[in-house]
Every structure is written in structure tokens, then in C-alpha cells.
N, C-alpha and C positions, 0 to 999 in steps of 0.2 A: 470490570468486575473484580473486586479484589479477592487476591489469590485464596486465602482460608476459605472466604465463603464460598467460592467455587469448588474447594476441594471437598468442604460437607456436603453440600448442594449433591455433588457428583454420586455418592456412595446411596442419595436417595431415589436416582432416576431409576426408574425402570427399563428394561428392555423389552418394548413394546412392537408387534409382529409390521412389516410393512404395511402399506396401502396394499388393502383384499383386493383380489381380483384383475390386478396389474398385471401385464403381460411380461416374458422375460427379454426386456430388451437387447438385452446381449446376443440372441438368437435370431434377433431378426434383419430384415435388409434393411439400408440406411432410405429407400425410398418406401418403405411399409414405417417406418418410424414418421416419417414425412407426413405421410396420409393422416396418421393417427394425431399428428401435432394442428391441421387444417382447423379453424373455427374456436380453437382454444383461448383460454383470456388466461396470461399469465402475469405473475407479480412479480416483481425483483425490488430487491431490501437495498439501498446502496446510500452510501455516503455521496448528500446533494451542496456541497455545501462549497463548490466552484461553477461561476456561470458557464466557462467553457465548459466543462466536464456536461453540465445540463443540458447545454447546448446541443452538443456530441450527440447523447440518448434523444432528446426529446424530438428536434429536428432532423436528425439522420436515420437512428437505429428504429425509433418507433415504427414513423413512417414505412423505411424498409422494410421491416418484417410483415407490418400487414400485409402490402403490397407484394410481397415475395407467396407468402405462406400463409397469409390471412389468419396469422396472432395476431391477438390484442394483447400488445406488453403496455402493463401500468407499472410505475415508478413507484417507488415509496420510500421515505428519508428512515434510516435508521442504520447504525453499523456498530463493530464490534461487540461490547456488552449486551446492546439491546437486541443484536440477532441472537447470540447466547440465550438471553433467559427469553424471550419470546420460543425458541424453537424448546428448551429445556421444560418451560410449563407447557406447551403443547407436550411431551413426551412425560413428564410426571401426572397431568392429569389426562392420559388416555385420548389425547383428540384422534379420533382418526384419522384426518388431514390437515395439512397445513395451511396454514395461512397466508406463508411464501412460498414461493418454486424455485426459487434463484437468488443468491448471494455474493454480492459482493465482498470479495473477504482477503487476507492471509495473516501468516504470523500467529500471532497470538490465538485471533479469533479460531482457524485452522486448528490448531491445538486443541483448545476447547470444543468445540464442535467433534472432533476425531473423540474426544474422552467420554462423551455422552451419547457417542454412535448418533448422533444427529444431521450425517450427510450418506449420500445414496454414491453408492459407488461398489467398483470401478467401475468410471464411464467413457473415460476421454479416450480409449481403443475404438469406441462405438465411431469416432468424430472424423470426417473424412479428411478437414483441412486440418486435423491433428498430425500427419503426417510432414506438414511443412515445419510442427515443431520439433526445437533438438532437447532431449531430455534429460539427455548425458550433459547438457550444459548444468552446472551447479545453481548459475544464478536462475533458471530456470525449472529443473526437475524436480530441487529443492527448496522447502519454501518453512527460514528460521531454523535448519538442522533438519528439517523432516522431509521423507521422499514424502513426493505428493500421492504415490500411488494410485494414480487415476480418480481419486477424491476430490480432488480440483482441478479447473481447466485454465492455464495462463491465459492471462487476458493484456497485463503490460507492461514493461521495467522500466525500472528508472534509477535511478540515484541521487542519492543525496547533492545538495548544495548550499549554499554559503551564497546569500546574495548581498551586496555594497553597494555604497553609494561613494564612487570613486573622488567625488568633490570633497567628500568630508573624511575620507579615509585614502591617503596617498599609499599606502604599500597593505593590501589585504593579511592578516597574519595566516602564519604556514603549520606553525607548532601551536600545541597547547599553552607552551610557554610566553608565544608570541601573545595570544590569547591575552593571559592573564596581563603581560605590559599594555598591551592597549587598550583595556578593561580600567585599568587602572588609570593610563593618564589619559582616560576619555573618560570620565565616570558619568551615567547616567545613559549612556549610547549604545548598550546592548544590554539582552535579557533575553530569558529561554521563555518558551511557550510550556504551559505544562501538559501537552498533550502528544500526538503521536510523534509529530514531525520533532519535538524540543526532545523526545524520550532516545529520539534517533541520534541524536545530535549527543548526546550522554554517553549510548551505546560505543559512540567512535572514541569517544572522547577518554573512557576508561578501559578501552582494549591500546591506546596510544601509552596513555601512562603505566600499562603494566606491563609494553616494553613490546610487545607482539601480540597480534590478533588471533594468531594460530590457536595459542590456549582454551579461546572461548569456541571454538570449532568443534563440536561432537555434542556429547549430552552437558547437563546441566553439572556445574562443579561448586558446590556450596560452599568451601574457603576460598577457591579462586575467586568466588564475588563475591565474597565479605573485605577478601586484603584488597579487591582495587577497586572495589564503590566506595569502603573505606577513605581512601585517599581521594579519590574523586569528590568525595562529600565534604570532607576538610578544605580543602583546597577552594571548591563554590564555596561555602562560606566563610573564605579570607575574602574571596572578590565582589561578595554579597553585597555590602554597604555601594560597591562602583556601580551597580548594575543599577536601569532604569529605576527611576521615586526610590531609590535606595536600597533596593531589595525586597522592600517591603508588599509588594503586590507582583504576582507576574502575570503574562498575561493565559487567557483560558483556553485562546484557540491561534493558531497559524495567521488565521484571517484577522483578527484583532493585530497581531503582531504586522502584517501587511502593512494594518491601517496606519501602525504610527511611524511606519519605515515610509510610507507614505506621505502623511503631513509632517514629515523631517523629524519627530521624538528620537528615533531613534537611526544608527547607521548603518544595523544589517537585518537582515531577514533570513529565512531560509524555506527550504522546498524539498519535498523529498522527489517531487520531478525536477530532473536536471533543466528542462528545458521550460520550465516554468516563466520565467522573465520575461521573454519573449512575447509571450501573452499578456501578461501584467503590463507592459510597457503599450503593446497595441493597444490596450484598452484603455492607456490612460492612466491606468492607477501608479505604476511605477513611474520615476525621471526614466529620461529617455537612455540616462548615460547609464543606468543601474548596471550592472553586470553580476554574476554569478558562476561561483567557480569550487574547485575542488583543494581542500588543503592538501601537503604535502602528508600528512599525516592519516591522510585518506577518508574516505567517507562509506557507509554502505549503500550498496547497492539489491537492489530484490525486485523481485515479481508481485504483481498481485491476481489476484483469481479468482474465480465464479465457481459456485459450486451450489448444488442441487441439494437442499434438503431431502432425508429421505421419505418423510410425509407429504411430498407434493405429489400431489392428486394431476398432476400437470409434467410429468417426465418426459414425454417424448416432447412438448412445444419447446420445455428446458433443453433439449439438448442439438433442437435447430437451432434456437437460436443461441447460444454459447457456438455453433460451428459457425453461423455467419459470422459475430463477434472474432473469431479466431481466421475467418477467411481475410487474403489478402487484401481486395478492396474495403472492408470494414477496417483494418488495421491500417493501413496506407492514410484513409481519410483521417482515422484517431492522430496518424502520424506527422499532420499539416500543422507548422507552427502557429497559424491561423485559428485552428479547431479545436486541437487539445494541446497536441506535441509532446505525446505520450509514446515512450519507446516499441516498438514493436515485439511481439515476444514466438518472429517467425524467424526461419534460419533462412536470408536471404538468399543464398547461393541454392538451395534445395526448391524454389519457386521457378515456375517456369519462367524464360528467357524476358517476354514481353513484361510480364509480374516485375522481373527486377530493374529495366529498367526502369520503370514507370518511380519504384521506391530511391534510384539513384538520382531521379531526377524532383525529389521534394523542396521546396523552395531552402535554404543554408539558413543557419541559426544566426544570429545577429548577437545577442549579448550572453546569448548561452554557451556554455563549452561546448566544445566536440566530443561528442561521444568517443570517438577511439582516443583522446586523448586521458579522458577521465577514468576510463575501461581500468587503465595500469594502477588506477590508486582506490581501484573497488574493492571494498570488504565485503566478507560474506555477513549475514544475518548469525549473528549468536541465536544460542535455542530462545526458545518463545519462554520460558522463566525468568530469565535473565533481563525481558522487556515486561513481565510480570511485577518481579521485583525493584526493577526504577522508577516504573511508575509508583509503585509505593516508596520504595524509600527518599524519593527524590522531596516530596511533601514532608516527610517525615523530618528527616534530617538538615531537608535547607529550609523550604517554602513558610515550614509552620514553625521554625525555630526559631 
């Protein structure tokens, strides 16, 4: 959603009373939430658009929770803007309940959602296996500059990466600078996606050039990201004409970009899961040799999170199942390079004994980095504005220019 119109938008919502007659969950025991969750049919809003991720849900979580707790979760494809203005018209025209119970989300969307009072919280005190998480961790408690405040319930991290194809690219570039040489005497062999994952890739990319990432750390600094989007926008449109069909098209989605890193167009990819490759290669879609790695120059790292509309008619099934979602065996199996190979977002060592080793002993990544290696060149999430504003001006000043 672009930023103006969501700032008008904002100033028309109303502040509309919770779901009547809901009980106050905060007050009760986590097995009287239990009872009250038994027989419910709940919805969740998520970005469908990875088989393994589908997989994960459809095959494992589904199943589970009936069989646990006897919910019925259904799935439904939609994320960031379109959970915004679905929850936003639900709350401007007075629904009484929602249509969703559950959100997959962070970042940006988290932002938005927080400005329209459109999530139910605090909750994640309620969650028993919430106590396996660390909160004090930044890439965790925090999500884009913002405490999550029990408004959202980690669900996985990850970080960025840089994926190659080592046959057509002998030394992977470290700097931006390196970047632009090998942009240059490769023309046609790399391009940004213009969507979440390419917006991230930006995000690193002009907190490098303006010397340190510290700056973009706290609230939002309107010259700080005029002088080095500034330059970041010059700079892509010197290397425009090198980049894939010439500049002239990029691609829409991560998965398009997949595709032609896939049938050799082009010679890198990227992921905002580190351990993504590994999947892509078992399935066939990647060369075997592909790899995936972290520049010296670093990349971001973050969380993402569920979170409970406050119009769901469905709160206590919402926040069983967000605690299996967060229990160790839910998160161990997300954790299989197999399944998802989605980081965890539990503090191993606070898991009981048998819990860890089970997580010590997850099959080793293969063309993926090692997490404690890539840990030292993680950045934090700039504010949620600042991924606001790329995504507009990044069409603005290169895409449409």
C-alpha cells in the first residue's frame, strides 16, 4: 500500500469497540483457553506462494491441530497490503467480526496494523511455550525498530542471502563496489525483483554506502534517506543498462527471479531465508552446485510473526495454535532442511535437555551458510518507513525512469 494513501486512509478509521461478549483472556488458565478454543474453525491470512512453506501448514500444522485440539485451520493466500486494507475496511465499515483470526506478518505490515489498532493484544504472556523465547534478543523482540509488545508472536528468522551459481560466477562479489564490476563486465546476469526480498537487498545495500548501518537504527530520519537513497538511486541507474533485457523490465516476484536463475538467464538469486537453497536444489529447481552466502558488507536479518486480528471472533483457537506454532516440536520440524529450513525463533539452551538435543541433531546444511557464521554480518531491520519509502522510490527513480 502506498505510503500517502495509507496515511489518509489512517486519519478515517474509526476506533471501533472489540468483539462483545468475549471473555478477558488475560485472566484465565491456559487450559480454560484450551476448552474454549475445542471445535473452532479458524482462518489464517499467509503468504502461500513457496511449496515447501505449503507443505509445512497443509501436511503437518493442519493435521496437528485438529488432531491435538480439534481446530479446523483453513489457509488463505493474502499478505501484507491486502491483510491491511481487508482488516482496515472491516474496522471503517463497522464489521463486527473478522474475517481472519490470524496473520501472518512483520515489518511493515506490523506497523500498519499497530496505526489502525487492527491487532488484539498483549498476548504472547498468555503462551506457555512463549517462555522458551528470548525477548531481549533484538532480532527477536524487535521487529523493523519496533518492540513487538506482545502484539505479535515470533514465529521464524532468517536472513538474508545472495544465492550463485559458482560455474558462472568464480569469486561471488563482497562490496557494493564489487557489485557494480561484476554488473558491469557481466551485463544481463543480474536484476532486482521489485518486491519484498529485492526491497531488502536495497535496504543493505544503502545502509553500506552510507558508511554504517548504526544511522538507520531508531525512528525514521527523513535526510538520512534522502542523502543515501539519493546515491543508491544514481548509482542503479549507472548499472541499469548491465542489468537483465537492459534494465528495461524487472522482475515482479522472488519466484519469477528463481525461475530464470533456474533456466541459466540469469547468475544470482536471493532469499530472505538463509537456508533456502537447500530446498530449491532438493526439489530440483536449483543446480546442484548453486550456493548461497552472505556479503562482507552484510545483510539483514529479522523475524517474522503471527498475530491475532482484534475482530477475531476466534481468539482463544488463535492463540493455541500460535503456542503449538512456537512449541519446540513444531519449530524443530519447520527446522528440517527437508521441510522448510526456517530458523527457529527459540532460545535453545532455555529448552529442556532432551528438546536440545533433538534440535543439535537436525540433518547440516549443504549449500547454505552456517548460521553462526552469517550471525556476525547480521543487520538489524531499519524502521518500517524506510522499507515504505523503497518500495516507492525504487520504481520511481529507477524502474520507471
Amino acid at each position: 500500500m502506498r505510503f500517502s494513501l495509507f496515511v489518509l486512509l489512517l486519519f478515517s478509521v474509526s476506533c471501533s469497540n472489540p468483539v462483545e461478549d468475549e471473555p478477558d483472556f488475560a485472566q484465565l488458565e491456559w487450559d480454560e483457553i484450551r476448552e474454549l478454543s475445542e471445535g473452532e474453525d479458524l482462518t489464517l491470512m499467509m503468504w502461500m506462494g513457496d511449496p515447501y512453506i505449503n507443505g509445512y501448514m497443509n501436511d503437518y500444522v493442519v493435521p496437528e491441530v485438529k488432531n491435538r485440539y480439534n481446530i479446523d485451520l483453513n489457509i488463505v493466500s493474502g499478505q501484507g497490503a491486502q491483510i491491511v486494507s481487508t482488516l482496515m475496511a472491516e474496522i471503517e465499515g463497522g464489521t463486527r467480526t473478522s474475517q481472519i483470526d490470524l496473520v501472518w506478518i512483520n515489518g511493515e505490515t506490523f506497523f500498519q496494523l499497530r496505526q489502525i489498532d487492527a491487532l488484539y493484544g498483549p498476548f504472547t504472556g498468555m503462551l506457555p511455550n512463549s517462555t522458551f523465547v528470548n525477548y531481549d534478543n533484538p532480532f527477536i523482540g524487535t521487529d523493523f525498530q519496533q518492540p513487538v509488545d506482545g502484539y505479535e508472536a515470533p514465529w521464524g528468522n532468517v536472513q538474508f542471502t545472495l544465492i550463485y551459481n559458482p560455474g558462472q560466477v568464480n569469486s561471488p562479489p563482497q562490496t557494493f563496489q564489487d557489485f557494480e564490476t561484476w554488473i558491469v563486465t557481466n551485463p544481463g546476469r543480474f536484476t532486482i525483483p521489485t518486491e519484498f526480498a529485492g526491497m531488502t537487498l536495497l535496504k543493505s545495500w544503502m545502509m553500506t554506502l552510507n558508511g554504517s548501518p548504526e544511522p538507520f537504527y531508531g525512528d525514521f530520519d527523513e535526510e538520512l534517506y534522502k542523502s543515501a537513497s539519493r546515491e543508491l538511486w544514481d548509482r542503479l541507474n549507472r548499472l541499469k543498462p548491465y542489468f537483465w533485457r537492459n534494465g528495461e523490465t524487472f522482475p515482479a516476484s522472488v519466484a519469477q527471479m528463481h525461475q530464470l536463475f533456474a533456466n541459466g538467464e540469469i547468475s544470482f538469486t536471493m532469499s530472505n531465508n538463509d537456508g533456502e537453497v537447500d530446498n530449491k536444489i532438493a526439489r530440483g529447481l536449483f543446480p546442484e552446485t548453486s550456493r548461497a552466502y552472505v556479503p562482507e558488507h552484510g545483510t539483514i536479518r529479522n523475524s517474522h510473526y503471527l498475530g491475532i486480528p482484534r475482530k477475531s471472533a476466534h481468539k482463544a483457537a488463535a492463540l493455541v495454535v500460535i503456542n503449538f506454532l512456537q512449541s519446540p516440536e513444531a519449530q524443530l520440524e519447520k527446522m528440517k532442511p527437508d521441510v522448510w529450513g526456517d530458523g527457529t525463533v527459540l532460545s535453545i539452551p532455555d529448552l529442556p535437555e532432551g528438546w536440545q538435543q533433538r534440535f543439535s541433531r537436525i540433518p547440516g546444511r549443504v549449500q547454505a551458510p552456517d548460521r553462526s557464521e552469517i550471525r556476525e554480518r547480521a543487520l538489524q531491520e531499519p524502521g518500517p518507513e524506510y522499507m515504505i519509502r523503497i518500495f516507492e522510490d525504487f520504481r520511481t527513480y529507477v524502474v520507471n525512469r
